[in-house]
N, CA, C and O atoms as a Maestro MAE file, in Angstrom:
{
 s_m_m2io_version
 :::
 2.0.0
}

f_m_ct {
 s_m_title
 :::
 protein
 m_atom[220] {
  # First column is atom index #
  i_m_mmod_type
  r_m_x_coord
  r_m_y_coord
  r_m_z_coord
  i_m_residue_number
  s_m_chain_name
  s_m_pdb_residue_name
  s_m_pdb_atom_name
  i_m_atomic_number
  :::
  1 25 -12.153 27.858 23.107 1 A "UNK " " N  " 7
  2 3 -13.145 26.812 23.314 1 A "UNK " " CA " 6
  3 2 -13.220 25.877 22.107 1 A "UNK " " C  " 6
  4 15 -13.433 24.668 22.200 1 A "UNK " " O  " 8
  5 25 -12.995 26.646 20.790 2 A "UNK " " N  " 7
  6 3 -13.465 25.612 19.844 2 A "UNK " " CA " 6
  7 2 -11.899 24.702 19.447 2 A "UNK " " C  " 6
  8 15 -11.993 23.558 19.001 2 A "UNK " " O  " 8
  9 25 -10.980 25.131 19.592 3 A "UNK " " N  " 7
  10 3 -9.645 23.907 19.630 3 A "UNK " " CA " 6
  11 2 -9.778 22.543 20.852 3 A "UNK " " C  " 6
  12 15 -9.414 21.371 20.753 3 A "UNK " " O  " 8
  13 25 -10.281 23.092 21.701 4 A "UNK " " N  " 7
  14 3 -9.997 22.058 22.884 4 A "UNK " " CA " 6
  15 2 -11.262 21.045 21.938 4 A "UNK " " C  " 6
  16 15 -11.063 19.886 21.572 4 A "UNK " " O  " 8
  17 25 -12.360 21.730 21.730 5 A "UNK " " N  " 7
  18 3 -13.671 20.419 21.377 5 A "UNK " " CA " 6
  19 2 -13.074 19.896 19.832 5 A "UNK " " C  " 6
  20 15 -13.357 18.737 19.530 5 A "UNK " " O  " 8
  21 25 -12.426 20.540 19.045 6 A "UNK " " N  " 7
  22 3 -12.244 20.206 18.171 6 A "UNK " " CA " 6
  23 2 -10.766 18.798 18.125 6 A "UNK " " C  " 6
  24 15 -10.781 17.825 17.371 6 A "UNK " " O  " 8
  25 25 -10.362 18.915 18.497 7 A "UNK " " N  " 7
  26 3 -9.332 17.523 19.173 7 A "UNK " " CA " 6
  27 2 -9.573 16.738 19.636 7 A "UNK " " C  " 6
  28 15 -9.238 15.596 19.323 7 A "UNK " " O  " 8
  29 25 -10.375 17.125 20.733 8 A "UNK " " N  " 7
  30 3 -11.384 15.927 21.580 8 A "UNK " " CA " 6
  31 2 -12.062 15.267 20.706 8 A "UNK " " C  " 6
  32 15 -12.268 14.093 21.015 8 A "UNK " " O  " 8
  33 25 -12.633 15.745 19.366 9 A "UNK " " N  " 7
  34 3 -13.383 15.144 18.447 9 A "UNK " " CA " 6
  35 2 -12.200 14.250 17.407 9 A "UNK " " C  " 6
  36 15 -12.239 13.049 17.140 9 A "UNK " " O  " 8
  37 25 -11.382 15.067 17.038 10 A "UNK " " N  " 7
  38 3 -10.176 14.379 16.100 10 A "UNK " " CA " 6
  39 2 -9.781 13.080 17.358 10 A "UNK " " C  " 6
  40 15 -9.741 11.939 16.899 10 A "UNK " " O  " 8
  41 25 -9.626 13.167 18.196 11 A "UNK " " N  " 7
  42 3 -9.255 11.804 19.291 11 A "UNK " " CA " 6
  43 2 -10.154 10.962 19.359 11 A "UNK " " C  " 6
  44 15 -9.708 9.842 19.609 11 A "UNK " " O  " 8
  45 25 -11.825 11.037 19.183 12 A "UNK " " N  " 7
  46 3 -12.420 10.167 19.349 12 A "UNK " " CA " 6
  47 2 -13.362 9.788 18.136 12 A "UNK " " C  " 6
  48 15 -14.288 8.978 18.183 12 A "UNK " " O  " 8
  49 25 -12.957 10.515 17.055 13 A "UNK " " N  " 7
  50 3 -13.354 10.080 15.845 13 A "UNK " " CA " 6
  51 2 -12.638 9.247 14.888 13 A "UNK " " C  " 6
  52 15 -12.726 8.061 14.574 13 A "UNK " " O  " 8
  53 25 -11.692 10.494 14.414 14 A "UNK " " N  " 7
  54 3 -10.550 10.321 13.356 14 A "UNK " " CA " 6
  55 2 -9.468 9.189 13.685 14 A "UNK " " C  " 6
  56 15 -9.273 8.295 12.862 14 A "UNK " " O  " 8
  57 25 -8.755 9.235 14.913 15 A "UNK " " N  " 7
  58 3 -7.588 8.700 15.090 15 A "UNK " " CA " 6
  59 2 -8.347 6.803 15.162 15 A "UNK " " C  " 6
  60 15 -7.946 5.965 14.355 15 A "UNK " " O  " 8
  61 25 -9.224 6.519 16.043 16 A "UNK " " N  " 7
  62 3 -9.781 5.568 16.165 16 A "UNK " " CA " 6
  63 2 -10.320 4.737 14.469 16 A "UNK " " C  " 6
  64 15 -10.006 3.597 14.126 16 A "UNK " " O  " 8
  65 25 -11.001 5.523 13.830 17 A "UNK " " N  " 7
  66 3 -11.195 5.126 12.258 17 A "UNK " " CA " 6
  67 2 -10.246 4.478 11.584 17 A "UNK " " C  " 6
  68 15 -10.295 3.307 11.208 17 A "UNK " " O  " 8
  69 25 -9.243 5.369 11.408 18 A "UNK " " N  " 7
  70 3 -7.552 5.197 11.026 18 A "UNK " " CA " 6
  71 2 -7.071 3.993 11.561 18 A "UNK " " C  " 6
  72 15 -6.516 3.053 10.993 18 A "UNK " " O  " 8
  73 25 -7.502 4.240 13.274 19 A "UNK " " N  " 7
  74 3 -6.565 2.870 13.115 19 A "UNK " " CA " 6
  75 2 -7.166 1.262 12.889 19 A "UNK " " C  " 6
  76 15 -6.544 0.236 12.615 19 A "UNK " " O  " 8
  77 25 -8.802 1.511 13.147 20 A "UNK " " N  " 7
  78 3 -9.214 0.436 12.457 20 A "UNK " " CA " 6
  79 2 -9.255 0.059 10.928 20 A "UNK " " C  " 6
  80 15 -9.260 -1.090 10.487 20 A "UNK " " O  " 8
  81 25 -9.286 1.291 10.155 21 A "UNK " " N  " 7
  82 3 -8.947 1.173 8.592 21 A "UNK " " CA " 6
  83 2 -7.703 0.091 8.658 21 A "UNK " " C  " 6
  84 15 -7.824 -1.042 8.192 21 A "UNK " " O  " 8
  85 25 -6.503 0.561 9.284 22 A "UNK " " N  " 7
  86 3 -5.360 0.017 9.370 22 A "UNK " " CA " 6
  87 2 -5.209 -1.570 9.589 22 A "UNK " " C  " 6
  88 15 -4.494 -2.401 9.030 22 A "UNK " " O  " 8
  89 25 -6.222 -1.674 10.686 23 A "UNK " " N  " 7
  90 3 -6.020 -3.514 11.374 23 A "UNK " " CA " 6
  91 2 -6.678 -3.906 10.157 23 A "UNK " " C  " 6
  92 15 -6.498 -5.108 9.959 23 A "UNK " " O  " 8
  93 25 -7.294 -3.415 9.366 24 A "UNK " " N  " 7
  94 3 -8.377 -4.359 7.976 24 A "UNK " " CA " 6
  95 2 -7.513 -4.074 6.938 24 A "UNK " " C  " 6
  96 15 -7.047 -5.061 6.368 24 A "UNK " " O  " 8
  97 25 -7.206 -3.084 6.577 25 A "UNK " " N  " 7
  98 3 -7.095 -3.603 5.054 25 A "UNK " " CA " 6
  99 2 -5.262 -2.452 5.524 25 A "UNK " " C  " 6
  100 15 -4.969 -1.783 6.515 25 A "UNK " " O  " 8
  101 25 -4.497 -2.764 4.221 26 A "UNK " " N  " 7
  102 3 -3.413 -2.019 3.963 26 A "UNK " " CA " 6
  103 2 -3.684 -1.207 2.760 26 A "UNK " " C  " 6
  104 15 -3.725 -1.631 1.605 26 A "UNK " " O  " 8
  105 25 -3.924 0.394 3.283 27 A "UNK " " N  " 7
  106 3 -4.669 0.788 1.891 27 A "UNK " " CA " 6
  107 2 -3.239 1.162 0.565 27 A "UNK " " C  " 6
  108 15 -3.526 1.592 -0.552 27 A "UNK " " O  " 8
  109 25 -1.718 0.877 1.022 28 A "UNK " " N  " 7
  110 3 -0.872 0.978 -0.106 28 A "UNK " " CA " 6
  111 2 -0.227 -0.119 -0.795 28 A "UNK " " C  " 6
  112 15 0.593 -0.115 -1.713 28 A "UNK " " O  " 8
  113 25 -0.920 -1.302 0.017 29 A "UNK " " N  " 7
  114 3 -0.263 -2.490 -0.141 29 A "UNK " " CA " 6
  115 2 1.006 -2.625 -0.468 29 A "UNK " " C  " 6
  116 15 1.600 -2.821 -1.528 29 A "UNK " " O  " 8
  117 25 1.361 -2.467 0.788 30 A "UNK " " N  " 7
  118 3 3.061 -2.617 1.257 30 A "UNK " " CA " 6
  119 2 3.287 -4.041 1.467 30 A "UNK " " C  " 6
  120 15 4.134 -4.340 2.308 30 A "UNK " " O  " 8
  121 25 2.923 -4.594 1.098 31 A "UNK " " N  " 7
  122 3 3.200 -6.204 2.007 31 A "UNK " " CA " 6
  123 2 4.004 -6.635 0.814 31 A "UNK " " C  " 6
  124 15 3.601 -6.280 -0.293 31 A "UNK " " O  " 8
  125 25 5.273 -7.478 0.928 32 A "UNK " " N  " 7
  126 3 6.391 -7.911 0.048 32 A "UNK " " CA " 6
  127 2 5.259 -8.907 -0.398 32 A "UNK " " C  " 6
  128 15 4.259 -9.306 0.200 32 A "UNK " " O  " 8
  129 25 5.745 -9.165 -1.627 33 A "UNK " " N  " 7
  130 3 5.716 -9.941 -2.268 33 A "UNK " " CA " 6
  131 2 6.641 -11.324 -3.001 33 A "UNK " " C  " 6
  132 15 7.115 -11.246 -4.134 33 A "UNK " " O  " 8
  133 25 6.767 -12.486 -2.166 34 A "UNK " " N  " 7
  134 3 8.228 -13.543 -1.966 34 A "UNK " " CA " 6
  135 2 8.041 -13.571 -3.916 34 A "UNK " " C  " 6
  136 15 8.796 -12.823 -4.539 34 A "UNK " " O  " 8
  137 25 7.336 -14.185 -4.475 35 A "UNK " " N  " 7
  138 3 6.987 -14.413 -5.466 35 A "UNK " " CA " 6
  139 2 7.444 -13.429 -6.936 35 A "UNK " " C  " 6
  140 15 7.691 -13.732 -8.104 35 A "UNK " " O  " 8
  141 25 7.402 -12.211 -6.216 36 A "UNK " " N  " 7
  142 3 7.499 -11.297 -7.623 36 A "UNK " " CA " 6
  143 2 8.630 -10.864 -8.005 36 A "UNK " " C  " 6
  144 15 9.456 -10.525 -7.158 36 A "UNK " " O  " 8
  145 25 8.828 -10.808 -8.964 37 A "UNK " " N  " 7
  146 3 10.542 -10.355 -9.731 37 A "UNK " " CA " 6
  147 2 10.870 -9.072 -9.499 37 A "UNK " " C  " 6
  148 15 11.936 -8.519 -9.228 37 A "UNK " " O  " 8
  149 25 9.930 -8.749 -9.629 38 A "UNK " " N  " 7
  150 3 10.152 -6.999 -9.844 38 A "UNK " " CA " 6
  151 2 8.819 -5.942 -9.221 38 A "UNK " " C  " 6
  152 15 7.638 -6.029 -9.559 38 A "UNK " " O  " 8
  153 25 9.302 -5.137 -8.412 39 A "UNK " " N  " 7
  154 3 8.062 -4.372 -7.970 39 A "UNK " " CA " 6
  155 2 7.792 -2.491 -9.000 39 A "UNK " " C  " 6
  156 15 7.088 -1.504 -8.783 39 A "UNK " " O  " 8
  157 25 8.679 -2.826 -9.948 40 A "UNK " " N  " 7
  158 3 8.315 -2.127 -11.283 40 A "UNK " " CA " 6
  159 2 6.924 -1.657 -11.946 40 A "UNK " " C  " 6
  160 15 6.290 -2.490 -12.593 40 A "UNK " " O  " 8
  161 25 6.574 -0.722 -11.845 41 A "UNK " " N  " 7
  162 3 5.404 -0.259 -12.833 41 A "UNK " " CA " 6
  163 2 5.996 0.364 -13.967 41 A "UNK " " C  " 6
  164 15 6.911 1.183 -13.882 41 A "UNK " " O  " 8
  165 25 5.418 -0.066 -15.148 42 A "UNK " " N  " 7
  166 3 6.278 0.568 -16.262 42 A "UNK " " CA " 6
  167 2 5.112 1.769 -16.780 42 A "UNK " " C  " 6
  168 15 3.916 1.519 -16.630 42 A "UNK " " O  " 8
  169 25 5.507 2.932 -17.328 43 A "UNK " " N  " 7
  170 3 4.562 3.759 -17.672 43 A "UNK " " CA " 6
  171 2 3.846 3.606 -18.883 43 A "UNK " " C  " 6
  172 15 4.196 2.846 -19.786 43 A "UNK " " O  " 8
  173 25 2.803 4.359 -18.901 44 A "UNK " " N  " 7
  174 3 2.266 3.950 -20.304 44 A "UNK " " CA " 6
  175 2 2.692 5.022 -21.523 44 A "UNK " " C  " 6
  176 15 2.725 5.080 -22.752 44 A "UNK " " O  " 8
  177 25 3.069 6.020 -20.063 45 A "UNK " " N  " 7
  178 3 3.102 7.407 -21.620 45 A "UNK " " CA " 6
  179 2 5.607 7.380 -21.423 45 A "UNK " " C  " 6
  180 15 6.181 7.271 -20.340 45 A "UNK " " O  " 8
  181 25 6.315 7.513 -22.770 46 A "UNK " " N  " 7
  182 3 7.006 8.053 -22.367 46 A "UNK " " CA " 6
  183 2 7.694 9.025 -22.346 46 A "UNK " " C  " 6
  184 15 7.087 10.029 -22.719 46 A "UNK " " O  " 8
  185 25 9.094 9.242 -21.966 47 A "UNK " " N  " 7
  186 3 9.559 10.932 -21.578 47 A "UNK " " CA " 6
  187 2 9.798 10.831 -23.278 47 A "UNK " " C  " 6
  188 15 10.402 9.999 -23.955 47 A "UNK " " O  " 8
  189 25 8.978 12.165 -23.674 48 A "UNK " " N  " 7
  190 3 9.830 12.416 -24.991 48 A "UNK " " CA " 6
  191 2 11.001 13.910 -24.903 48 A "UNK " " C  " 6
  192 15 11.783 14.209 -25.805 48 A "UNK " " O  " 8
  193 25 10.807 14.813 -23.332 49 A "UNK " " N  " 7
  194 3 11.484 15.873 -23.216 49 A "UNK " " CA " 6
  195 2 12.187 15.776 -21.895 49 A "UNK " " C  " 6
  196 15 12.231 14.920 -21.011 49 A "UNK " " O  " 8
  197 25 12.883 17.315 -22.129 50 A "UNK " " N  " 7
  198 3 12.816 18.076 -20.685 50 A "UNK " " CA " 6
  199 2 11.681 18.611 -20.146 50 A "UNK " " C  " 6
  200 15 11.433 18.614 -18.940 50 A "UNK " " O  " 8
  201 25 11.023 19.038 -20.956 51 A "UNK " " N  " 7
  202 3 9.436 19.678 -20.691 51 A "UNK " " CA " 6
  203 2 8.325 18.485 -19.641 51 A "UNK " " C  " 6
  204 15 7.624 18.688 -18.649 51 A "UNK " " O  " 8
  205 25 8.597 17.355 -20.389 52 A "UNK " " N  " 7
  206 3 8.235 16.205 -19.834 52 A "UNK " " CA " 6
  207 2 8.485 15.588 -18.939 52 A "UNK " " C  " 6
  208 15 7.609 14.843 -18.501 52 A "UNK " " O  " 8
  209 25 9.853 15.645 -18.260 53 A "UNK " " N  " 7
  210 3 10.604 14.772 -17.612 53 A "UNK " " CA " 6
  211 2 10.132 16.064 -15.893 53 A "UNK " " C  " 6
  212 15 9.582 15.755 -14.836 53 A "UNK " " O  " 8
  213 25 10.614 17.288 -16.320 54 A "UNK " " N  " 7
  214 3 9.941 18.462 -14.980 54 A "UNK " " CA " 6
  215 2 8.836 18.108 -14.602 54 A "UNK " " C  " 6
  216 15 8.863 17.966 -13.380 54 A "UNK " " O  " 8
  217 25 7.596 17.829 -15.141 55 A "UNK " " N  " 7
  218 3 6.481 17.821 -14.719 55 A "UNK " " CA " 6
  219 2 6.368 16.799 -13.284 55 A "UNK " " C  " 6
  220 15 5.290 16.666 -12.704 55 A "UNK " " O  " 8
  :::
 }
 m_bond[219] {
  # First column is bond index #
  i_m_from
  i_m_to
  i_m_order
  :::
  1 1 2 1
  2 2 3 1
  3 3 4 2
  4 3 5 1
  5 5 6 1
  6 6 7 1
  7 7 8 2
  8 7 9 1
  9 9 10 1
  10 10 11 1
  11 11 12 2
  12 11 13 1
  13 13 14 1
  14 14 15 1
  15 15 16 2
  16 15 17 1
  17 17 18 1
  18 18 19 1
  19 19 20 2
  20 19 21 1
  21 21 22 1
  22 22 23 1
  23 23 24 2
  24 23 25 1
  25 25 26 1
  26 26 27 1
  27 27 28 2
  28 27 29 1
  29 29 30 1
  30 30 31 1
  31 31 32 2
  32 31 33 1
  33 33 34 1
  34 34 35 1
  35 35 36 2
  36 35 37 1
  37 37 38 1
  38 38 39 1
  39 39 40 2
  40 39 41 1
  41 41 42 1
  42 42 43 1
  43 43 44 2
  44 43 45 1
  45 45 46 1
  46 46 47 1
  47 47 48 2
  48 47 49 1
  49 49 50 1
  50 50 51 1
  51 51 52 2
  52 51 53 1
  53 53 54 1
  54 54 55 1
  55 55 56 2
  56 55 57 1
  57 57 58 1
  58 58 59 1
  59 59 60 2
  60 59 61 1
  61 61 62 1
  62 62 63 1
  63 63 64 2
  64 63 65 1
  65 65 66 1
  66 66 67 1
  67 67 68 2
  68 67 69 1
  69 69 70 1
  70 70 71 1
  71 71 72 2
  72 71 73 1
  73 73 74 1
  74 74 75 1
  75 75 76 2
  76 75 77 1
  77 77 78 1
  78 78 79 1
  79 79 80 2
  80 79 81 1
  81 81 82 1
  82 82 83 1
  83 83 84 2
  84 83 85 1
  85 85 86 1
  86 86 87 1
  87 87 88 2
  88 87 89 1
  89 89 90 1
  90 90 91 1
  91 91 92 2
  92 91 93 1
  93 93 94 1
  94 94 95 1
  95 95 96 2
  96 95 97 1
  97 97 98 1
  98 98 99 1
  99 99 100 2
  100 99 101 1
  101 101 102 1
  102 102 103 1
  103 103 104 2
  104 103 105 1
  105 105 106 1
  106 106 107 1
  107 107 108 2
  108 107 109 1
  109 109 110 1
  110 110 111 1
  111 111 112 2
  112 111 113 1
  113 113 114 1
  114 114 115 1
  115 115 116 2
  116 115 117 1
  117 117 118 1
  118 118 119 1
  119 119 120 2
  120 119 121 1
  121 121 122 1
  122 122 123 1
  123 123 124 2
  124 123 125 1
  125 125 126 1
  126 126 127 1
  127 127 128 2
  128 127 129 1
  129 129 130 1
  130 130 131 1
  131 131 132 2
  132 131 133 1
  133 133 134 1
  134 134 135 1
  135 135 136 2
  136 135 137 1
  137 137 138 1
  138 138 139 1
  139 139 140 2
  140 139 141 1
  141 141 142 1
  142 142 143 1
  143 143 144 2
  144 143 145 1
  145 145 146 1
  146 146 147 1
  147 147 148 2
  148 147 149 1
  149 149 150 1
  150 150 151 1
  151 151 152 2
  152 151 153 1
  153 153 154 1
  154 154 155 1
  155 155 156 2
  156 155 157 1
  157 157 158 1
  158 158 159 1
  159 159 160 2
  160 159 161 1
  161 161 162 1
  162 162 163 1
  163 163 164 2
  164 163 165 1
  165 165 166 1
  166 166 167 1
  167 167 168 2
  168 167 169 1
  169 169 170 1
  170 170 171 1
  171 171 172 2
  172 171 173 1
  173 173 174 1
  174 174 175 1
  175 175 176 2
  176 175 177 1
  177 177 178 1
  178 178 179 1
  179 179 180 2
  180 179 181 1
  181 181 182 1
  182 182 183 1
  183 183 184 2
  184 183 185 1
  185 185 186 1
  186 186 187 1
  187 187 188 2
  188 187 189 1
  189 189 190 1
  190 190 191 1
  191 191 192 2
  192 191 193 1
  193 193 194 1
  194 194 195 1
  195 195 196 2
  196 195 197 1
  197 197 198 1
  198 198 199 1
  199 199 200 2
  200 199 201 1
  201 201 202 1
  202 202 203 1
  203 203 204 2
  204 203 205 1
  205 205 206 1
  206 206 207 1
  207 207 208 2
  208 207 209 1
  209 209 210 1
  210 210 211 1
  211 211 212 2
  212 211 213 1
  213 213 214 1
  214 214 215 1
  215 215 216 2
  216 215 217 1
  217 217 218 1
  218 218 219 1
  219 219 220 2
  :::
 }
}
């Protein structure tokens, strides 16, 4: 009993949210950019190891 109500709820809660989150905003901002050189983030900290580089 409690899977069937529990889906029925993920179908008329969750999935619907999501996809209006979606039509508004792009929450990873994927959208190209014509303008930019480089889609590069440079770090702030860097590798000084192997110890470092695993993590």
């Amino acid at each position: 009993m409690r899977h069937p109500l529990l889906s029925l709820l993920f179908l008329l809660v969750v999935v619907p949210a999501g996809l209006i989150a979606r039509l508004v905003k792009d929450p990873m901002a994927r959208r190209p950019d014509p303008r930019a050189a480089s889609y590069w983030i440079p770090s702030n900290s860097p590798v000084t190891g192997r110890k470092d580089a695993t993590r």
